[in-house]
C-alpha positions as CSV (number, residue, x, y, z in Angstrom):
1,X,40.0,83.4,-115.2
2,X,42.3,85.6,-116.8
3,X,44.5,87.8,-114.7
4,X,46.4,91.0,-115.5
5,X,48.3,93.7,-113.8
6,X,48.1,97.3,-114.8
7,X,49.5,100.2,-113.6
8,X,47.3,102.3,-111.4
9,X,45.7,105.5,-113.1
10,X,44.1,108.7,-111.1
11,X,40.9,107.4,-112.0
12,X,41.3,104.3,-110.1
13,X,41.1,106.3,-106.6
14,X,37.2,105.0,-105.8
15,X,38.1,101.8,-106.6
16,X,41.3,101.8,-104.5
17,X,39.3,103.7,-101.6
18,X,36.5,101.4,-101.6
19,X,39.6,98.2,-101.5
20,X,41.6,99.4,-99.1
21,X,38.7,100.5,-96.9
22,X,37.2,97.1,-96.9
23,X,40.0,95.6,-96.1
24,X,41.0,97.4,-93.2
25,X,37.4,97.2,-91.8
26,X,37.9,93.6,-91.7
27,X,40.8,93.6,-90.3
28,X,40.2,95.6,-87.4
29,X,36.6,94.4,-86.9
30,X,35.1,97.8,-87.8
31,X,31.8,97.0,-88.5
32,X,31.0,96.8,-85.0
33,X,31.7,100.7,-84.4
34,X,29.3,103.1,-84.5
35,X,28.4,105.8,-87.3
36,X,29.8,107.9,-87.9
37,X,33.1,107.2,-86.3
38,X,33.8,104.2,-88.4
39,X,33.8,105.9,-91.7
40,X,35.9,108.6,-90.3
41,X,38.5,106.1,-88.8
42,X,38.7,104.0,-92.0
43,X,38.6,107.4,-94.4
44,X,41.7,108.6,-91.7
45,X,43.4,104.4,-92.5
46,X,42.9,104.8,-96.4
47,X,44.9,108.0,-96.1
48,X,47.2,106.9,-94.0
49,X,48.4,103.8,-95.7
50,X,48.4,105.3,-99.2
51,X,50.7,108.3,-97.6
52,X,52.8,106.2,-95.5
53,X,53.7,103.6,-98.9
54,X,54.2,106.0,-101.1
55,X,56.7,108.2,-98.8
56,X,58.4,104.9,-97.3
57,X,58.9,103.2,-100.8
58,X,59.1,106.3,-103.5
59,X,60.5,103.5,-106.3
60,X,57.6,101.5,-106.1
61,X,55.1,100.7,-108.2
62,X,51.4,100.7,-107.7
63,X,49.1,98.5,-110.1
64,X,45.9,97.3,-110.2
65,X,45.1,93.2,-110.5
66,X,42.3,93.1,-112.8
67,X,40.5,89.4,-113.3
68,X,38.6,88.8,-116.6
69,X,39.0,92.2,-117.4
70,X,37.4,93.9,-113.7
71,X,39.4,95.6,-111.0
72,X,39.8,93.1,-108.4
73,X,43.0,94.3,-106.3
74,X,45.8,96.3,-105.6
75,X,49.7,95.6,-105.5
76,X,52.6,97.6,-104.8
77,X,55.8,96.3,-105.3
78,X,59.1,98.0,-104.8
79,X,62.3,96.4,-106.8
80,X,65.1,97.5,-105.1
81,X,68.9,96.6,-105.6
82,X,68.7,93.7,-102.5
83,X,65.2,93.1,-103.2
84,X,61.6,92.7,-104.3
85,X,59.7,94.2,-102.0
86,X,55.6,93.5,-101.9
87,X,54.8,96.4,-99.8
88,X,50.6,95.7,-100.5
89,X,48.7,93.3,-101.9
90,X,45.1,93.4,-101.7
91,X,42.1,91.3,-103.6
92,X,38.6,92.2,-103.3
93,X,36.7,89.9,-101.0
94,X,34.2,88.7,-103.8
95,X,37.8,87.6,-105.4
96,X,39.6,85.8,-102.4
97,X,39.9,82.4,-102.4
98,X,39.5,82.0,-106.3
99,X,43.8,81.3,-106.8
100,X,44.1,85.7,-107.8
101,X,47.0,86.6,-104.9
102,X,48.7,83.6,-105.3
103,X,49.2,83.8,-109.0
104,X,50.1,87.3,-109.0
105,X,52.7,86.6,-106.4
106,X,53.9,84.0,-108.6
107,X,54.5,86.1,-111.3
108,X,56.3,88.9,-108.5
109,X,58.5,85.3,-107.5
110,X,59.3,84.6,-110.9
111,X,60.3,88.3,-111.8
112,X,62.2,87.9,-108.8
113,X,63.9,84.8,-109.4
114,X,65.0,85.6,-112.8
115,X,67.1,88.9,-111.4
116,X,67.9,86.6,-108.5
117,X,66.8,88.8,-105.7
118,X,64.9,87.2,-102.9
119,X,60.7,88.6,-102.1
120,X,60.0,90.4,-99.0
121,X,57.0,91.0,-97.5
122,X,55.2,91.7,-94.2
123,X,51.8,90.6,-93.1
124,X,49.6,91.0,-89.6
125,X,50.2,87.8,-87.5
126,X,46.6,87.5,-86.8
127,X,46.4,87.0,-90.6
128,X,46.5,83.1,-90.8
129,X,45.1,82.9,-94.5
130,X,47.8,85.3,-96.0
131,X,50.1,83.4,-93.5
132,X,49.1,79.8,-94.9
133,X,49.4,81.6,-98.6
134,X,52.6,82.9,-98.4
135,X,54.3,79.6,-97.0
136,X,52.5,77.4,-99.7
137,X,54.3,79.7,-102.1
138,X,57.6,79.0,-100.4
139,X,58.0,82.2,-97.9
140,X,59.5,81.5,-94.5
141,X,59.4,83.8,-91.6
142,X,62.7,85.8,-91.4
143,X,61.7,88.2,-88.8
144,X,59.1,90.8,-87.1
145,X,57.8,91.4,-84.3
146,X,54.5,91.1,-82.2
147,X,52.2,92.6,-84.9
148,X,53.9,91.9,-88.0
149,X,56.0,89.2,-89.4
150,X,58.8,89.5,-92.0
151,X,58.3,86.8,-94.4
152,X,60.9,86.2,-97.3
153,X,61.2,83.9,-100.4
154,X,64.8,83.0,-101.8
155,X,65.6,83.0,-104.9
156,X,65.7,80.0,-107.2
């Protein structure tokens, strides 16, 4: 598997849609609700997050995680003078659990470690996998609250 990052293009908008959109209908167990409330809810979500990242983080950077030469997830990252912050990472469900998050957040921890700034993230506590990822990879929890935890890797 070959893995590559590239930043994201206007013509990558269906692709992202269709990402985020699974994703957050898994997350909130959306597949249960009934038409056509659900695809107004997750079309209102898709919005929503794309707005809210780019207006909270306007020096990031949003690129698309391609595997073997396919679109296969989405990561914005926003490098900041404190820190490296993953504000989103996504991978496709017929992608997850191959190794493709954890090596492109080894290459954000490696970026990281070579201007010595420490990786911040935050991810849905009910979200044990990304949880159990993150703290292979060396993140420990450095904060949050009841719906979110702060997780942070140190620098080398």
């Amino acid at each position: 598997m070959t893995l590559s990052l590239r930043e994201e293009r206007p013509g990558d908008q269906a692709f992202l849609r269709a990402l985020v959109i699974e994703t957050v209908s898994a997350e909130l167990g959306a597949a249960a609700w009934p038409e056509p409330t659900r695809s107004l809810l997750l079309e209102m979500q898709y919005t929503s997050r794309r707005t809210s990242i780019r207006s909270n983080f306007p020096d990031g950077q949003s690129f698309l995680i391609e595997s073997d030469g396919r679109d296969a997830g989405w990561l914005f990252v926003a490098e900041r003078d404190d820190e490296v912050r993953v504000v989103e990472i996504m991978v496709a469900a017929a992608d997850r659990r191959k190794g493709v998050g954890a090596a492109i957040l080894r290459h954000v921890l490696e970026r990281a470690d070579r201007a010595g700034k420490p990786v911040r993230l935050h991810v849905n506590v009910l979200n044990a996998g990304a949880i159990r990822l993150y703290e292979r990879l060396g993140f420990e929890r450095a904060g949050g609250n009841d719906a979110q935890h702060l997780m942070e890797h140190r620098p080398k």
